[in-house]
C-alpha positions in Angstrom: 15.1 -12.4 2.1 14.7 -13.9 -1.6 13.4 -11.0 -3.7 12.4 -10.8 -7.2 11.5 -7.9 -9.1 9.4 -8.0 -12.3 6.8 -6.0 -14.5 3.4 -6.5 -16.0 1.7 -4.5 -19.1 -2.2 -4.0 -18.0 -4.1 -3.3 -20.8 -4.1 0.0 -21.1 -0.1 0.4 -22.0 0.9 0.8 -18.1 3.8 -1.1 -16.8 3.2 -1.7 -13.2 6.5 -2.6 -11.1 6.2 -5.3 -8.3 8.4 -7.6 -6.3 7.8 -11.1 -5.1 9.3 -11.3 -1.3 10.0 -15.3 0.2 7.7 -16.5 -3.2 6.0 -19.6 -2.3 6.4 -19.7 1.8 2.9 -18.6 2.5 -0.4 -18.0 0.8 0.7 -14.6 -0.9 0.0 -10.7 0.6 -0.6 -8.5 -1.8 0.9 -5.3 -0.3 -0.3 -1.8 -1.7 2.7 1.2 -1.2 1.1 4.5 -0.5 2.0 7.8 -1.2 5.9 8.4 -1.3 6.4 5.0 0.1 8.9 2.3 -1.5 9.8 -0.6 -0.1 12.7 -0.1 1.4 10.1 1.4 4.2 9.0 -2.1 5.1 12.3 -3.8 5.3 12.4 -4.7 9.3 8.6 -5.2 9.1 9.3 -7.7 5.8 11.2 -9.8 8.5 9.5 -9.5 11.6 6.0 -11.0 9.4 8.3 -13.4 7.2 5.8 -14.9 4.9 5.4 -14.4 0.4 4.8 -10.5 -0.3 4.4 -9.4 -3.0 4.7 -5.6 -3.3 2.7 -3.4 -5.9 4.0 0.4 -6.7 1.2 1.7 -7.8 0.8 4.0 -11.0 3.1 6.9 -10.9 5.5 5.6 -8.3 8.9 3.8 -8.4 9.2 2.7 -12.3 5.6 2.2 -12.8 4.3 4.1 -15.6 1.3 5.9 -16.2 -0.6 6.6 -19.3 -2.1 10.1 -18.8 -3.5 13.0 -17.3 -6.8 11.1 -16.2 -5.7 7.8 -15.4 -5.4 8.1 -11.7 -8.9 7.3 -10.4 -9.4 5.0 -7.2 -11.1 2.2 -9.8 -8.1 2.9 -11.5 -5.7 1.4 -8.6 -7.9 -0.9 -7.7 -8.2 -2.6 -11.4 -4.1 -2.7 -11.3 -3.6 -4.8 -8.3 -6.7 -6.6 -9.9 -4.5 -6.8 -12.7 -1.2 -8.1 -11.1 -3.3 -10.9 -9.2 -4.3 -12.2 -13.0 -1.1 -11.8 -14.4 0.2 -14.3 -11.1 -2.8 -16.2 -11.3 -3.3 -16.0 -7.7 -5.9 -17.9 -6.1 -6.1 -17.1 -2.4 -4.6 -14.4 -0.8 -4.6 -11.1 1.5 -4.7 -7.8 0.4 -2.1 -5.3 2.5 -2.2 -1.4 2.2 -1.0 2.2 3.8 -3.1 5.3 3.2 -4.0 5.7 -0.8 -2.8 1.7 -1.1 -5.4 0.9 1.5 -8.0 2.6 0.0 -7.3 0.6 -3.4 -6.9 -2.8 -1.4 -10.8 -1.6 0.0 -12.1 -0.7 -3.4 -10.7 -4.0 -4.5 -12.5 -6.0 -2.3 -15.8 -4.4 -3.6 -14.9 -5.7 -6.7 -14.2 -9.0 -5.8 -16.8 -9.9 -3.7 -19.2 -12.7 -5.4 -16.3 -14.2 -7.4 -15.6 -17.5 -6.8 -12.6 -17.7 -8.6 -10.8 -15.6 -6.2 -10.5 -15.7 -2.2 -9.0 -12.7 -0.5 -8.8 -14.4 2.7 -8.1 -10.8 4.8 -7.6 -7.1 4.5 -4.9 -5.4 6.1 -5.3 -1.9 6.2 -2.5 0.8 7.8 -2.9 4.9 8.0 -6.1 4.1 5.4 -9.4 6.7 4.9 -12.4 5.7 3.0 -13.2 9.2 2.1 -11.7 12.4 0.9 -9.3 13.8 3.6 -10.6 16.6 6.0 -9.2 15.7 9.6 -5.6 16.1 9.3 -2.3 17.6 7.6 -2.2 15.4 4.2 -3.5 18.0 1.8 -1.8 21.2 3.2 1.2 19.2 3.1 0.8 17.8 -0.4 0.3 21.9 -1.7 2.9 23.3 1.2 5.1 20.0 0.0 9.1 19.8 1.2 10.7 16.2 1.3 11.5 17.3 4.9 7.8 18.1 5.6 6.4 15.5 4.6 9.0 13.2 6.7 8.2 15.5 9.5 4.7 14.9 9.4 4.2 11.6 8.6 7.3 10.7 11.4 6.9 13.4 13.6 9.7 16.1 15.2 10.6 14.0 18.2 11.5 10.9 15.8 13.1 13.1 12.9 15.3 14.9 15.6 16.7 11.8 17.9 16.7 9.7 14.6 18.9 12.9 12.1 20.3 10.0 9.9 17.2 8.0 9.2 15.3 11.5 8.5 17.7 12.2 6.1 17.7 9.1 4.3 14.0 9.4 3.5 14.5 13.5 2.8 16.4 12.3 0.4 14.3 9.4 -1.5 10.9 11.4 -0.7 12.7 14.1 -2.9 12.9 11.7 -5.7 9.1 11.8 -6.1 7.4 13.6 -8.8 5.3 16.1 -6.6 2.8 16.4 -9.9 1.9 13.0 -9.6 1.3 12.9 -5.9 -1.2 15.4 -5.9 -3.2 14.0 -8.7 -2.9 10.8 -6.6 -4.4 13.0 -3.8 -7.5 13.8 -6.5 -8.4 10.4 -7.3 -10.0 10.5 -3.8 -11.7 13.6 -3.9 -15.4 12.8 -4.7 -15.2 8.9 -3.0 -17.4 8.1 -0.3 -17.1 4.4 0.1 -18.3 4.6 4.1 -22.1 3.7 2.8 -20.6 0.5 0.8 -19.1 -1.1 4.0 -21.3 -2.9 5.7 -21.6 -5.0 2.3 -18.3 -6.3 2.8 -17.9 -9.8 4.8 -13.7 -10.1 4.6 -12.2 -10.2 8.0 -10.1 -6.9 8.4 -7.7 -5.8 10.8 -7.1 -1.9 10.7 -3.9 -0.1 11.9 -3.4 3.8 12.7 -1.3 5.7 14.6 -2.8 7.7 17.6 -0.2 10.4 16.1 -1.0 10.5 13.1 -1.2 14.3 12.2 -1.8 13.6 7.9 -4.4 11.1 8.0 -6.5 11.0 11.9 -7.2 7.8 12.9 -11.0 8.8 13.3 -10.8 7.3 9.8 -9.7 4.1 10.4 -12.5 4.0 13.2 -14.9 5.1 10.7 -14.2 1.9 8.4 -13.4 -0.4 11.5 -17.8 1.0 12.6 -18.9 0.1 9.0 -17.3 -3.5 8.5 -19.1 -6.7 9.8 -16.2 -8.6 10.7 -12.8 -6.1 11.5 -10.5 -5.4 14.4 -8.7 -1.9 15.1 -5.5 -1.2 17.0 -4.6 2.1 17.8 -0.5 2.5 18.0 0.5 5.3 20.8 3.2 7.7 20.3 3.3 6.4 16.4 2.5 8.6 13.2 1.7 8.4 9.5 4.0 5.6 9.0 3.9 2.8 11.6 6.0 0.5 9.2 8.6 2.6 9.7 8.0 3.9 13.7 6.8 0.6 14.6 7.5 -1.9 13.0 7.7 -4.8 15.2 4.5 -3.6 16.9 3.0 -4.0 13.1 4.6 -7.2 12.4 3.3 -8.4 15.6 -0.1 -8.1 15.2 -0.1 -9.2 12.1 1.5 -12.4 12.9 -1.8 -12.7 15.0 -4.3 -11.8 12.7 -2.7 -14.3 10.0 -2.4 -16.6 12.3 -6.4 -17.1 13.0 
């Protein structure tokens, strides 16, 4: 895969990090990491969908910067993938996200809807909520927080303990993370209830959750899936938090499908 990395100053001081993945093969996705991710998570899934990604780390994560103590706000996330799209002058695309990222890629959409300067042609949403957490593991796990805990739970035991070398691997580069800046990541939800804003929304949206997901339940991927006019949810058995990692293919699959419409 060609990849390119760059950086763009928003205009607050923040350099946010992004890479362009196959650049020009496909009307762009813009693909939101979520918490603790990098890319390196979606490598296999990268080639199984094969088309132009391009790859935002939001605020706080990999070498994008933040400003200060208040600058992590769910407008906040979404106004910096806002951001990159005007920096790339993008036109058309889709707008890709796991948990937190998801949430900005849905916030987003808010914000672009009327524009006609813009076309997000799809949302792809993975392990997302659309309001604060309260059915699941994250936050006890964010306060509780281990690198091997939060592998554990967002992989579960029976992966982490048939797949020792992978769990390690991602110990390792979930230990790299500032743990300060994941939980005020956490609170930039806390307050949000964007359930009452859905049926707004006309963006064709294909939801994905794993039945196993102990973090984030996938009653809240149901709950945006009931709200949205035009949307489609799969359900993934024996898969957790992270599906681009536990399923892959699966992902890639149904993706393929839903781009492909």
């Amino acid at each position: 895969m060609d990849t390119r990395t760059s950086q763009v100053q928003l205009p607050d001081g923040t350099e946010i990090e992004f890479e362009q993945v196959n650049a020009g093969l496909s009307v762009p996705i813009v693909l939101v990491l979520g918490l603790l991710q990098d890319t390196s998570d979606y490598l296999t899934l990268l080639k199984t969908i094969n088309r132009h990604f391009i790859i935002i780390h939001p605020r706080g994560q990999g070498k994008s910067q933040r400003v200060s103590a208040s600058d992590f706000t769910l407008l906040q996330l979404a106004t910096d993938i806002f951001d990159v799209i005007l920096h790339l002058n993008l036109v058309e695309f889709y707008l890709m996200g796991s948990d937190l990222g998801g949430t900005a890629c849905l916030q987003l959409a808010f914000l672009l809807k009327g524009r006609d300067d813009m076309n997000c042609r799809g949302l792809i949403l993975v392990s997302s909520f659309p309001t604060p957490i309260s059915r699941g593991l994250l936050k006890h796990t964010i306060y509780n927080f281990t690198p091997e805990l939060w592998v554990r739970r967002c992989m579960g035991d029976k992966w982490c303990d048939i797949e020792k070398d992978q769990f390690k691997v991602l110990s390792k580069r979930v230990g790299t993370f500032n743990i300060d800046v994941l939980k005020e990541q956490m609170y930039c939800i806390d307050g949000c209830n964007i359930t009452d804003q859905l049926s707004l929304l006309d963006v064709r949206t294909l939801l994905i959750h794993g039945r196993d997901d102990v973090l984030v339940n996938s009653n809240y991927s149901s709950m945006i899936a009931d709200g949205l006019k035009d949307s489609e949810i799969h359900i993934l058995p024996d898969t957790g938090h992270w599906p681009q990692i536990d399923s892959s293919e699966t992902i890639g699959s149904i993706v393929n499908l839903f781009l492909n419409e």
